[in-house]
N, C-alpha and C positions, 0 to 999 in steps of 0.2 A: 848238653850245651846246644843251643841255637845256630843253624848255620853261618858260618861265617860269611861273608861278601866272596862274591864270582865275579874273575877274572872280566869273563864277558858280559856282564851285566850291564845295561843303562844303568848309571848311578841314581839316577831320579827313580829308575824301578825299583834299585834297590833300597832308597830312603823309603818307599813304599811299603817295601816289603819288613820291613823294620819296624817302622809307625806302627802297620797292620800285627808284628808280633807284639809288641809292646801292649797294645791294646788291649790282645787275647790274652796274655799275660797278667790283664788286670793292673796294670801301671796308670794309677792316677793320673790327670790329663797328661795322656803322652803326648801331645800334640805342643807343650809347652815348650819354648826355644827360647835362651837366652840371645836377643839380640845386642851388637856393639857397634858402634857410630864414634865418627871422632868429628868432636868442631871445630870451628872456624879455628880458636884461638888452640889445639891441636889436643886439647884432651879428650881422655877417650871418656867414654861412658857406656855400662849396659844396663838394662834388664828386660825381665823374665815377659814374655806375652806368649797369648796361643798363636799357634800357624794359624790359618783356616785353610782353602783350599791349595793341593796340590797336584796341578797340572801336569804335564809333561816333560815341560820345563822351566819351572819355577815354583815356588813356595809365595804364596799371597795372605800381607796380613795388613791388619785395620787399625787406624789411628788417627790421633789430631793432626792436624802437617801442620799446627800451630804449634805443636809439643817438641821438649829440647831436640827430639829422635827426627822429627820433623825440619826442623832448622838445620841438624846437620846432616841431613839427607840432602837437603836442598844445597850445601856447601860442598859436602863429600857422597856421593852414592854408593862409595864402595862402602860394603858392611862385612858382618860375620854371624851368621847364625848356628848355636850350638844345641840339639838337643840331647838328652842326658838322662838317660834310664841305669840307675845305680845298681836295682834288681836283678837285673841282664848283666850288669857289667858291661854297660852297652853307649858308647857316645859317636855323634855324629858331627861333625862340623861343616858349615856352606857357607864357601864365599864366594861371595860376587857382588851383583850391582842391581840397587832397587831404583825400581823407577813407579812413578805413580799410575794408577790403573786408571781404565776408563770410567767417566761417572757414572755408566751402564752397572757395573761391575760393583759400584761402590751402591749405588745406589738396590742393586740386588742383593747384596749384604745385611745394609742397612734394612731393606725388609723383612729377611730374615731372622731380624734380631727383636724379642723380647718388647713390649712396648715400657715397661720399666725400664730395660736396658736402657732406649733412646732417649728415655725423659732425663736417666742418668746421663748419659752422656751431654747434653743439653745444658744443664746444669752445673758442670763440671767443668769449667774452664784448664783441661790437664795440666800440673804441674805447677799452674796459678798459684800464690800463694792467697789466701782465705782466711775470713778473722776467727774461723772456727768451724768445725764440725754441721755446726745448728745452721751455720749460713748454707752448708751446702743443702740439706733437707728443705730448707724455707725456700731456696730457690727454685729445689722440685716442682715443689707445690704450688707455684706461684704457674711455673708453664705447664705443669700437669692442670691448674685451675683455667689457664689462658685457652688453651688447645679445647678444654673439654673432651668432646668424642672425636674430633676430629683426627685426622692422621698427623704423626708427627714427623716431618719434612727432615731430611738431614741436611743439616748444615753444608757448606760448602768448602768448612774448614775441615772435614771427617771424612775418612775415603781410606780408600787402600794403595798398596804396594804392591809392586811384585820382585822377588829376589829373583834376579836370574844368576844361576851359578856358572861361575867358571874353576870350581874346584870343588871337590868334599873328600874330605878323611873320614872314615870308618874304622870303627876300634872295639876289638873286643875283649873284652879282660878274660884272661886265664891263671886265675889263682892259685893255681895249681904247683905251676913253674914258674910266676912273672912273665914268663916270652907274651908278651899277649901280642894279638895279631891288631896290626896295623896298614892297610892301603889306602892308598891316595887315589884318585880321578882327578885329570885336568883336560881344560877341551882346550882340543889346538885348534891353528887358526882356521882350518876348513869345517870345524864344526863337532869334528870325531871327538871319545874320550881316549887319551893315556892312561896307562895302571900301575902301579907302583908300590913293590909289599916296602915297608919302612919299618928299620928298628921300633922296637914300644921306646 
């Protein structure tokens, strides 16, 4: 079995250090987190996207801020990201509060990314509804034909976030007995974390 989670760890080392097993483990994008958002009118909603970078303190990922996740960001910032390695027996939960990154950041991303990717994204007005499949491919092709060779600009609607946590649970199945090990992190108001084992 995989080390469990230390008492004295930074929690963000140890979502690290976790990622990092997962990976070596061979776990299809481990990097996948189900995010959850609640809107204006107070329903929740989630789903699945990759993290990208993870800093010190915070988890940062990329999206339309036109997109429902988008709008109710902008109503509510508090979220919940859960990543979830079945193989491991292994789940992580972060809460806290995303707020939008700098367009340095977004914009460094976005270079990063595939030049299909961007034309995809371009094209894609997310969550839009669309009279079909074929409209979003023609659409491609229409700014893949416009742009030519040129660089393709990101939009100002597409950028990123970053989750800063003020809590993560840690969880790791022991199938053995059921007891499976569960602690909490939460940062108090000076900054520190608290630790806390909890019933499965």
């Amino acid at each position: 079995m995989l080390e469990f989670v230390c008492q004295d760890a930074d929690p963000m080392d140890e979502l690290r250090r976790w990622l990092k097993e997962a990976t070596e483990a061979g776990v299809s994008n481990s990097a996948a987190m189900v995010l959850a958002t609640v809107s204006a009118d107070g329903a929740p909603s989630a789903r699945a996207l990759m993290a990208g970078t993870r800093d010190q303190d915070s988890i940062t990922f990329f999206t339309h801020y036109t997109s429902p996740k988008g709008r109710d960001i902008d109503f509510n910032p508090k979220v919940e990201a859960v990543f979830l390695w079945t193989g491991l027996e292994r789940q992580v939960r972060v809460r806290g509060t995303a707020a939008k990154t700098t367009a340095e950041v977004s914009d460094g991303y976005w270079a990063s990314r595939p030049r299909n990717t961007q034309l995809a994204i371009l094209a894609a007005p997310q969550s839009s509804d669309v009279p079909n499949h074929a409209a979003l491919i023609s659409a491609k092709a229409e700014i893949e034909a416009s742009i030519g060779d040129g660089d393709v600009v990101r939009p100002d609607t597409y950028g990123g976030y970053r989750l800063t946590p003020d809590s993560l649970e840690f969880w790791q199945g022991r199938p053995e007995d059921r007891l499976h090990l569960r602690a909490v992190y939460r940062q108090e108001a000076d900054g520190s974390w608290s630790f806390e084992v909890m019933a499965p």
